[in-house]
N, C-alpha and C positions, 0 to 999 in steps of 0.2 A: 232147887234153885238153878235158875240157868248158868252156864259156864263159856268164861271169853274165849277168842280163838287171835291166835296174832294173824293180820294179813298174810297171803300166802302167792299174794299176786303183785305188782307192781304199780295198776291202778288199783288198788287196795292201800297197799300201802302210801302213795300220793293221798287219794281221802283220808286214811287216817291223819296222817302230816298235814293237811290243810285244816282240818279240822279242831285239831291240837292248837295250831298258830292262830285260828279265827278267833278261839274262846280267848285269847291276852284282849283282843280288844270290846268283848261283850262282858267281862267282868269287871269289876273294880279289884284294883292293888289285893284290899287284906279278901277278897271273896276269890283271890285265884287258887285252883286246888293244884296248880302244876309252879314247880320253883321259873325263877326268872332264865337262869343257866337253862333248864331242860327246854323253856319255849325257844332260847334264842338258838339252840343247836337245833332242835327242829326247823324252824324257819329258814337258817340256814342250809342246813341239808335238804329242806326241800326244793329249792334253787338248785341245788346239784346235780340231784335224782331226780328231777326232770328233763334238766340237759342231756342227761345220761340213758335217760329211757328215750329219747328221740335223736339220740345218735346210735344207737343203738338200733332202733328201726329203720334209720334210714339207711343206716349198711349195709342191714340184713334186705330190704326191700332191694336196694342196690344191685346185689348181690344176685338174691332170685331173678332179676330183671334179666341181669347182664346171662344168668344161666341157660337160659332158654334160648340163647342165639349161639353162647356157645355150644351146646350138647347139638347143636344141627351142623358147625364147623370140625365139631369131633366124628361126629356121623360119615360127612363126606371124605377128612382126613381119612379113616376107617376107610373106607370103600373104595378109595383111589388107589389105596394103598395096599391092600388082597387085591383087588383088579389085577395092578401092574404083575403083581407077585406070580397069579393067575397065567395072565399069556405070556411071563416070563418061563415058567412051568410049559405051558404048551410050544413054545419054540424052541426048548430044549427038548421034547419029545418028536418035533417034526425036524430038527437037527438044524434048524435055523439060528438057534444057538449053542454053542460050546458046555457041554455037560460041566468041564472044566470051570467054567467063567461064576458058577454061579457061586463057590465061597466070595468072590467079591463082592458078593451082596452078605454074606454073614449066612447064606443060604446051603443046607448039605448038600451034596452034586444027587446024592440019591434020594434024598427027598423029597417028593412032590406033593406036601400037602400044604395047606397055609398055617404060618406060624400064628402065635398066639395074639388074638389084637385088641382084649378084651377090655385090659384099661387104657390108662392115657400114657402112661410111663411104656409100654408096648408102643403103642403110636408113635411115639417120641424117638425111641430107637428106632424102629423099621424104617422110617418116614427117612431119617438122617444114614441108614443104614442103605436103602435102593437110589439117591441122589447119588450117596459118593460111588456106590457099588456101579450105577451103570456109566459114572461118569471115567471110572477106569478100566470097565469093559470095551468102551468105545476108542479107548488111547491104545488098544491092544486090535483094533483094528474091529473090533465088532461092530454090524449094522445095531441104529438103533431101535426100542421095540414101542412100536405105534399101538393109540385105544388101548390103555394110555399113553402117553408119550411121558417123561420123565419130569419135561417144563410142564406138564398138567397138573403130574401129581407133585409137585412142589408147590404150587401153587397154594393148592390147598393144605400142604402140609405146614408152610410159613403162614399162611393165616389162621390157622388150627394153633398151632407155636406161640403167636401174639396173643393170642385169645385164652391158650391155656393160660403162660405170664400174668396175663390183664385178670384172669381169674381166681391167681394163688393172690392175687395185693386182695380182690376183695374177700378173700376170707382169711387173708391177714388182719384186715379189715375190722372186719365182722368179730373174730376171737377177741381184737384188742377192746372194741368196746364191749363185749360181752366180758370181760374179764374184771372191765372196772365196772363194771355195773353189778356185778356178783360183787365186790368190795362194798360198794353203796349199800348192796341189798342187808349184808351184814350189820352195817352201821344203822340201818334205816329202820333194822328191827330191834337192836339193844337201845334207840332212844324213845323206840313207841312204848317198847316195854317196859320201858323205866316213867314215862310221862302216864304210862293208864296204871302203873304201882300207884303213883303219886296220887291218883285224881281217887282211885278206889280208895284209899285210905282216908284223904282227905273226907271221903263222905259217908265213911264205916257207919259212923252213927245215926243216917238217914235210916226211915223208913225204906224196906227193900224196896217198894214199889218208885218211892221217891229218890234213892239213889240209882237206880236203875236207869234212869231219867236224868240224872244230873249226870252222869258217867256218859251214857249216850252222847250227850251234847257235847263231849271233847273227843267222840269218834270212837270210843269202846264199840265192838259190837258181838253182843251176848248170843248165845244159842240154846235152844231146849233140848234136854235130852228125848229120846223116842221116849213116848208116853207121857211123859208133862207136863203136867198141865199149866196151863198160860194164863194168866191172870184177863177179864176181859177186858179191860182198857189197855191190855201191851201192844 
């Protein structure tokens, strides 16, 4: 005999739940094999769990959209930001600036390689870390260092800033309605499974082939195991 499977998808489960709600109005009162309580929570929840699948999409679309403009403002933040670091390093080796000056960048005097800029939390520092550092190198009398210049790389570092911001709301976003929507998902499966208990009992007493068929039409949907064989009118 074949054996049910609960949905495991979202559109799955919407079919099932539409399906369950259709059959209240193709049968009559005493031919309904599901209780009145079980269609109206279905019905109900299927209003929900739609809302909730298409907020849910459009966060996440949202979200993907807005990513792709930012990982190019993280890109350039990135590169502005070793650049400067870069002929910051080479002016302290051609003595044009003060080996001295470079902890006010958060920078060792003796080392000349670039710091770590791999994530965004690194950009964040560094980016806040070369603004204030050359802006009190320069109040101690130092020339400032051009290709880049400091107002270049800020530039890019406060709209990198916004952008990051603008990207932690959308996957703020994104979790909250993923999170009720995993709440829905919960409820959307203890009332399919309680509505196809109902429907398969309801029609224990059919011929297999004939309840098979009356079970389908309220969204059950059977599977054969490997090898079994299928009846030919299924």
């Amino acid at each position: 005999m074949p054996y049910r499977r609960l949905p495991n998808t979202d559109k799955a489960r919407i079919t099932a739940l539409e399906k369950g709600v259709a059959m209240e109005h193709a049968c009559d009162v005493e031919h309904q094999a599901a209780s009145y309580k079980t269609l109206n929570e279905a019905r109900a929840l299927l209003r929900r769990f739609k809302s909730a699948v298409e907020q849910f999409q459009y966060c996440y679309t949202a979200q993907a959209e807005a990513n792709r403009q930012y990982q190019n403002h993280l890109k350039m933040a990135r590169l502005y930001i070793s650049h400067f670091i870069q002929v910051l390093n080479l002016a302290v080796v051609r003595n044009e600036v003060r080996k001295e000056h470079k902890p006010f960048y958060g920078l060792d005097p003796d080392d000349f390689t670039v710091p770590d800029l791999t994530s965004e939390k690194h950009i964040l520092v560094w980016g806040e870390r070369l603004i204030e550092g050359e802006r009190e190198r320069l109040s101690h009398g130092g020339a400032p260092i051009y290709n880049p210049t400091i107002a270049k790389v800020k530039v890019h570092y406060d709209i990198f800033k916004d952008a990051y911001r603008e990207q932690q709301n959308y996957k703020l976003n994104t979790t909250r309605s993923q999170s009720g929507l995993d709440a829905l998902r919960e409820e959307a499966d203890r009332i399919i499974l309680d509505l196809w208990n109902q429907v398969e009992a309801f029609y224990a007493a059919l011929p297999p082939a004939a309840r098979l068929a009356r079970c389908r039409d309220y969204g059950i949907v059977y599977y054969y195991r490997s090898g079994e064989k299928r009846p030919e009118n299924d």
